[in-house]
C-alpha positions as CSV (number, residue, x, y, z in Angstrom):
1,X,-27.4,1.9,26.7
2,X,-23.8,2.2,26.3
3,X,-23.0,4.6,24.2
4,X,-20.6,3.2,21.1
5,X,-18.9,4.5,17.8
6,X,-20.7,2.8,15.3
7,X,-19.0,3.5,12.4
8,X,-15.5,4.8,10.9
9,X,-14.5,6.0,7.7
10,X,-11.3,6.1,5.5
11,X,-11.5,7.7,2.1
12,X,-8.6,8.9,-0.6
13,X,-7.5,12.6,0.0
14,X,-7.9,15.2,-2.1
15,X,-5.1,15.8,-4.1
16,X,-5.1,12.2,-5.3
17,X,-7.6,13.6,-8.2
18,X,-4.9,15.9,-9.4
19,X,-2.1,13.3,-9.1
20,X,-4.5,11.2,-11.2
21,X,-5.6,13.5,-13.8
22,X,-2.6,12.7,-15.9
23,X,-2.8,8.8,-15.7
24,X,-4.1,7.1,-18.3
25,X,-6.7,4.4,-17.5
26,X,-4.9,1.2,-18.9
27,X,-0.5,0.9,-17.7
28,X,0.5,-2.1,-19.1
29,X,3.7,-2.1,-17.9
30,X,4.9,-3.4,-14.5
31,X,7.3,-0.5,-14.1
32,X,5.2,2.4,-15.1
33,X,2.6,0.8,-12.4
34,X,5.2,0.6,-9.5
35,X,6.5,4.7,-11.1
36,X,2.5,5.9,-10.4
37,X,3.1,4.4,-6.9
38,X,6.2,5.9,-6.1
39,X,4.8,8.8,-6.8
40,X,1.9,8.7,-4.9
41,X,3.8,7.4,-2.0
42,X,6.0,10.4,-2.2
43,X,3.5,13.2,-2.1
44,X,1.7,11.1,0.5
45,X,3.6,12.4,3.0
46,X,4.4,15.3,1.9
47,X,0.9,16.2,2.2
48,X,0.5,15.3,6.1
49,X,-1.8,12.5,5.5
50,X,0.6,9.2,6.8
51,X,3.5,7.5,6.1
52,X,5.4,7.3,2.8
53,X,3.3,4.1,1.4
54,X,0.9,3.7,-1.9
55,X,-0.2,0.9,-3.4
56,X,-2.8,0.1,-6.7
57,X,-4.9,-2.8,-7.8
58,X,-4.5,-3.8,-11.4
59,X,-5.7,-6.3,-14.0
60,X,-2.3,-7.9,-14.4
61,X,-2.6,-8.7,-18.1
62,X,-4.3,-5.4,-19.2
63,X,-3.0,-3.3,-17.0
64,X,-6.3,-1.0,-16.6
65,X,-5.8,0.5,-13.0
66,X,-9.0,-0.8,-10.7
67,X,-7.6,1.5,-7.6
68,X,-5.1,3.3,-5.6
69,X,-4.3,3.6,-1.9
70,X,-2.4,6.0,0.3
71,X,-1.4,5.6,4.1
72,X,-3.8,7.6,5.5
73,X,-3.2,6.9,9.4
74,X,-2.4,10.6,10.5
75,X,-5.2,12.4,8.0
76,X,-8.2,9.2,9.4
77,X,-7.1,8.6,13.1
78,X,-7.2,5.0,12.0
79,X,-4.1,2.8,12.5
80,X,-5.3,0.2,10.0
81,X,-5.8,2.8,7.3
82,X,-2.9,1.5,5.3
83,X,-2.2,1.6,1.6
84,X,-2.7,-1.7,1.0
85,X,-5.9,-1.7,2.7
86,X,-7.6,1.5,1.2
87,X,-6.4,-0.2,-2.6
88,X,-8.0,-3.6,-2.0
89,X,-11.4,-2.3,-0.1
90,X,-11.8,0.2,-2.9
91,X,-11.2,-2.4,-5.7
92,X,-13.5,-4.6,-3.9
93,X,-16.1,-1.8,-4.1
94,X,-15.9,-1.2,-7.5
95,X,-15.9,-5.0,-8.4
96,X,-18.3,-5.8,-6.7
97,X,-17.3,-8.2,-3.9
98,X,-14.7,-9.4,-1.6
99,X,-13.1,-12.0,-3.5
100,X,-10.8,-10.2,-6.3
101,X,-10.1,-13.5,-7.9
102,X,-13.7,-14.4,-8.1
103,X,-15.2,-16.4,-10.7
104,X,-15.6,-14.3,-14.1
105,X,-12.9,-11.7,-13.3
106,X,-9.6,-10.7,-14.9
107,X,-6.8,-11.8,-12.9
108,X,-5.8,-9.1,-10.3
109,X,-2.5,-7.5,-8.6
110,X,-1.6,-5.6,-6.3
111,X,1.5,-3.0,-6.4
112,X,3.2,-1.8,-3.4
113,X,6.3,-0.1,-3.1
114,X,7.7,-2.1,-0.4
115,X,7.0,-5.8,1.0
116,X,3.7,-5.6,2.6
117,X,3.9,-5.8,6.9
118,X,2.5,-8.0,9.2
119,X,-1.6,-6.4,8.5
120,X,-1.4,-6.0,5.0
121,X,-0.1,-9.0,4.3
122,X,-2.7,-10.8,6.2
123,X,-5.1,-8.5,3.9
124,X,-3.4,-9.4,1.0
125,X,-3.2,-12.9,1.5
126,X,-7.5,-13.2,1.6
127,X,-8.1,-10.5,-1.0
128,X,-8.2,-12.8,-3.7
129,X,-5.5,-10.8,-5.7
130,X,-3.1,-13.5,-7.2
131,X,-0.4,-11.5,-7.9
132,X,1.7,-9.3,-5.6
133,X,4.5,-6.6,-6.9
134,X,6.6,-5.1,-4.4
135,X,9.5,-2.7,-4.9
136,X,11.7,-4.4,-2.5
137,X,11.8,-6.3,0.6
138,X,14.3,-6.7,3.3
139,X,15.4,-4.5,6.6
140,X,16.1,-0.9,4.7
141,X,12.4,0.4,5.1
142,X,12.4,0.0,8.7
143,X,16.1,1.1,9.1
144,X,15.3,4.2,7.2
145,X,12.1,5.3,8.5
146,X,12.0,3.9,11.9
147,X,8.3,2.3,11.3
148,X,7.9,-1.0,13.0
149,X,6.5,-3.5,10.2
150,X,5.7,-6.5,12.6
151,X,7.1,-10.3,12.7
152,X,6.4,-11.5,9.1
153,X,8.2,-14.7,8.3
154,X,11.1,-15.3,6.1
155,X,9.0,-17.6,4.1
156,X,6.4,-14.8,3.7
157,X,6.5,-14.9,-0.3
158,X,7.2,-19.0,-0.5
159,X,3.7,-18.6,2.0
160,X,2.0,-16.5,-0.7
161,X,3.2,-18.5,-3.9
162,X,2.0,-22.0,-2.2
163,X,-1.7,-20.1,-2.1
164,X,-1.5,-19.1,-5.8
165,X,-0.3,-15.5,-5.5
166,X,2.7,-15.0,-7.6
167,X,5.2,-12.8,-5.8
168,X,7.1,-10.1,-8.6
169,X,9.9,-8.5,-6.1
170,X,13.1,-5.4,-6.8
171,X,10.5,-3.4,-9.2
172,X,12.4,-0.2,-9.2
173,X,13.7,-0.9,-5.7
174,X,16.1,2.5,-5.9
175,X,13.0,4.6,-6.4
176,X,11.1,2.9,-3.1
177,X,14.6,3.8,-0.9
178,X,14.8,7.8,-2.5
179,X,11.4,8.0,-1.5
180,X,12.1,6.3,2.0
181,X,15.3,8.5,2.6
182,X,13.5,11.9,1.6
183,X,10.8,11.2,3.9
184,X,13.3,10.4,7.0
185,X,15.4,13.8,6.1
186,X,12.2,15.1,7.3
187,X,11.3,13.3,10.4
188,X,15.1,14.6,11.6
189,X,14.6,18.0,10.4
190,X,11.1,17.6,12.8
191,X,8.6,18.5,10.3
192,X,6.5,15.0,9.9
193,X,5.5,12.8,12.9
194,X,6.0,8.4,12.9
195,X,3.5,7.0,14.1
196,X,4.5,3.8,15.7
197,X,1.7,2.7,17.9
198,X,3.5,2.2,21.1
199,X,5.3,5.0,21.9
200,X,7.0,5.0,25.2
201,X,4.9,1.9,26.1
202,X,6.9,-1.5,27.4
């Protein structure tokens, strides 16, 4: 019998229960949403576990947070354990299902502090969410940090909009870059690793 993993496992860290401790359960402003991500982003990876990347699932019109996410890539061992990833699967768990826009619930967003790449959007795109926040978009996150996001479209949000997600972009876009530029200083001064895939492979 060949012997196979069977089974792998992402999960929150730690210190996401302190970060949280001070959050109250309903945000109902857009802003204040995307300023709880920044912040999470920012201690993200600070704390070792991936890159600097958080994202949260809200009911759009109460605001009442349903999840968070942090890049978790260097803390899993698991390349797909992105932000976006962890925030949907868990709000999935705790609704219930894999269809966020499912029949009987509140309308859903997701809140990411930058435009989503090439796996997370597909994620996005089937999670049933139908809105999608970002904190900017364009060639600044991948300038600045160096990670490869993958060949997403021009028309990505046009894409997104013609399947009923509403796209919300530049929510507290200056935050997303501080965040982006602290994290390079970093990687220069060698103290946190990128984790592009490839490596030294053609």
């Amino acid at each position: 019998m060949i012997d196979i993993a069977r089974e792998f496992r992402v999960s929150l860290p730690a210190w996401i229960d302190d970060e949280l401790a001070d959050v109250p359960a309903l945000i109902p402003a857009r802003e204040d949403r995307m300023r709880l991500v920044h912040r999470l982003a920012d201690r993200n990876w600070r704390e070792g576990n991936g890159g600097p990347f958080a994202a949260l699932v809200a009911e759009r019109d109460t605001g009442r947070i349903v999840s968070v996410g942090v890049n978790v890539v260097l803390a899993s061992g698991v390349s797909i354990a992105h932000a976006e990833v962890l925030a949907l699967g868990l709000a999935q768990t705790a609704t219930g299902g894999w269809d966020l826009g499912g029949a009987g619930l509140p309308v859903h967003e997701l809140v990411v502090n930058w435009r989503p790449c090439v796996q997370c959007y597909g994620a996005t795109l089937w999670s049933g969410v139908r809105a999608l926040v970002v904190a900017g978009e364009g060639p600044e996150l991948e300038e600045i940090t160096t990670f490869d996001e993958g060949p997403l479209g021009s028309d990505w949000a046009a894409q997104f909009e013609a399947r009923g997600i509403e796209v919300v972009g530049d929510v507290l876009r200056e935050e997303a870059l501080t965040v982006f530029r602290n994290y390079r200083k970093a990687v220069d001064a060698g103290g946190v690793d990128v984790y592009n895939a490839r490596g030294g492979a053609e």
